[in-house]
Structures are given as C-alpha cells and as structure tokens.
C-alpha positions in Angstrom: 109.7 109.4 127.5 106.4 110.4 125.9 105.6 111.4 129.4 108.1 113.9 129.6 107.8 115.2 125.9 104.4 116.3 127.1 105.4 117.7 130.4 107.8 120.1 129.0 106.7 120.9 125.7 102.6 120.3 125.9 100.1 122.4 126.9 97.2 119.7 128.7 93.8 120.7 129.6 91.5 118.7 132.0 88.1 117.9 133.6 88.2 116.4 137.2 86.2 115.4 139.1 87.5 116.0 143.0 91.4 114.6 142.4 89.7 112.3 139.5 90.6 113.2 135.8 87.9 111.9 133.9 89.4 113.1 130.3 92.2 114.7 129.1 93.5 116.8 125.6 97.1 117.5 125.4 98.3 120.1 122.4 101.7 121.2 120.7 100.7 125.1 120.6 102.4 127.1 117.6 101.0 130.7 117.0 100.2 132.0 113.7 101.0 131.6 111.0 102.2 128.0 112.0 99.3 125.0 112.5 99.1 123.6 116.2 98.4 119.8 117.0 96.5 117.8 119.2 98.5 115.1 120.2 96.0 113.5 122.7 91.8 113.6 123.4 91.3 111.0 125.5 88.0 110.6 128.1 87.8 107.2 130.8 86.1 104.5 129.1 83.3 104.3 131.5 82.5 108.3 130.4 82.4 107.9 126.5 79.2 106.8 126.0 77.7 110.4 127.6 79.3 112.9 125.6 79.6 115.3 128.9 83.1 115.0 128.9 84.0 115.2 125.4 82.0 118.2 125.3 83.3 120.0 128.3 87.1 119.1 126.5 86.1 120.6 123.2 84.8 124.0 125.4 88.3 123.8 127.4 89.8 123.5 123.5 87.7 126.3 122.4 88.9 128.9 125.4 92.2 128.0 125.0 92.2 129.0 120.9 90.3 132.2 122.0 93.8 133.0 124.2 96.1 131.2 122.3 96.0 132.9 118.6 97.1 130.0 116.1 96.4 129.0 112.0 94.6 126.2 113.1 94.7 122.6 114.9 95.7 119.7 113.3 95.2 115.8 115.0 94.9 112.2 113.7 91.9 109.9 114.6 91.1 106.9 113.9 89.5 105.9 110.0 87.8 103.7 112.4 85.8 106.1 114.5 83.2 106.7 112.0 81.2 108.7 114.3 83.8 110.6 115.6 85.0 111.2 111.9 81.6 112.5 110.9 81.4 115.0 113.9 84.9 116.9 113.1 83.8 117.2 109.3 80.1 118.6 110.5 82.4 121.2 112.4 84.2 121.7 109.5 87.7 119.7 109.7 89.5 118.3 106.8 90.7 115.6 106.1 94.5 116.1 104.5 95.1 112.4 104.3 95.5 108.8 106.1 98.5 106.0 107.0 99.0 103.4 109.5 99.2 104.5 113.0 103.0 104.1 114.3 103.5 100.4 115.3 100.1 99.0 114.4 98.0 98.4 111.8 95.1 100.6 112.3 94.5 103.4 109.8 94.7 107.0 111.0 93.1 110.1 109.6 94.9 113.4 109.7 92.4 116.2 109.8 92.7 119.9 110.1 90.7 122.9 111.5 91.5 126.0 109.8 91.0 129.2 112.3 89.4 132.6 111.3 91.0 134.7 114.3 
C-alpha cells in the first residue's frame, strides 16, 4: 500500500549504479506557499559510511527545488541520529518538534527547511 502511495502521489529521485539503486529520496511536492515533505532518504547500508551517496541525493534534492518552486521541505529523522541531526541544523533546518515514530518506540524529530526562492 505504501508502495503505491508513493508510486502515484511521490516524486522519487535516485543514484544507480548500472540497474543498481544504491540510495533513494522520495518527496510529497506542494508548491508555494504550502511546505513539501520528504517522506523517505534512504542509502544501502554498505554505502553509508562514505557520504558519496548521501551527498549526490542532497544534489538530486537541491536541482529538483531549483525546478520545483516550494515554501520549504519538511521530514522527520531520528532523535537518534545525532550526526545526522547536527548536519540538517548546520544547513539551517529546524527543529519544530518530536514524538514516537508510528508503531515503535523510537523518537523522531520533525525538522524543517525554510526556502528563499
């Protein structure tokens, strides 16, 4: 179901390599003056400890905002994640608040990037 919720309704940006996907993003788009949201940034486990594709994701990200006019992006990441945590807020996310992940018991933080377009 979550499948299909993305297929139709989700824009989702890629890095291969040959018929490989090594990370994905997936993103709700809504064009100003409403917020979009990430729904998914996720990179194979035996690529996360090289930032490579993380960083070629964020540069996908960053084209698409450059097309897509929106207020901002909004996502949730795990409280968890310190580093991860401490790299949106360098770039200058927010964090609008926290709760429990749906069906577990790990805390998520929402955060928010607010665009000057």
């Amino acid at each position: 179901e979550y499948a299909k919720k993305l297929a139709n309704h989700a824009y989702v940006l890629a890095c291969h390599s040959g018929n490989q996907i090594l990370g994905l993003t997936a993103i709700y788009y809504n064009p100003k003056p409403a917020y979009s949201f990430s729904t998914m940034f996720c990179v194979r486990k035996e690529y996360q400890k090289n930032d490579v594709i993380g960083i070629k994701l964020q540069e996908l990200l960053s084209d698409f905002w450059k097309q897509h006019p929106t207020q901002g992006i909004r996502f949730d990441i795990r409280k968890s994640n310190k580093q991860l945590v401490r790299y949106h807020k360098i770039k200058g996310a927010q964090i609008l608040g926290e709760a429990f992940a749906p069906g577990s018991d790990e805390v998520e933080l929402r955060m928010q990037y607010d665009f000057k377009h």
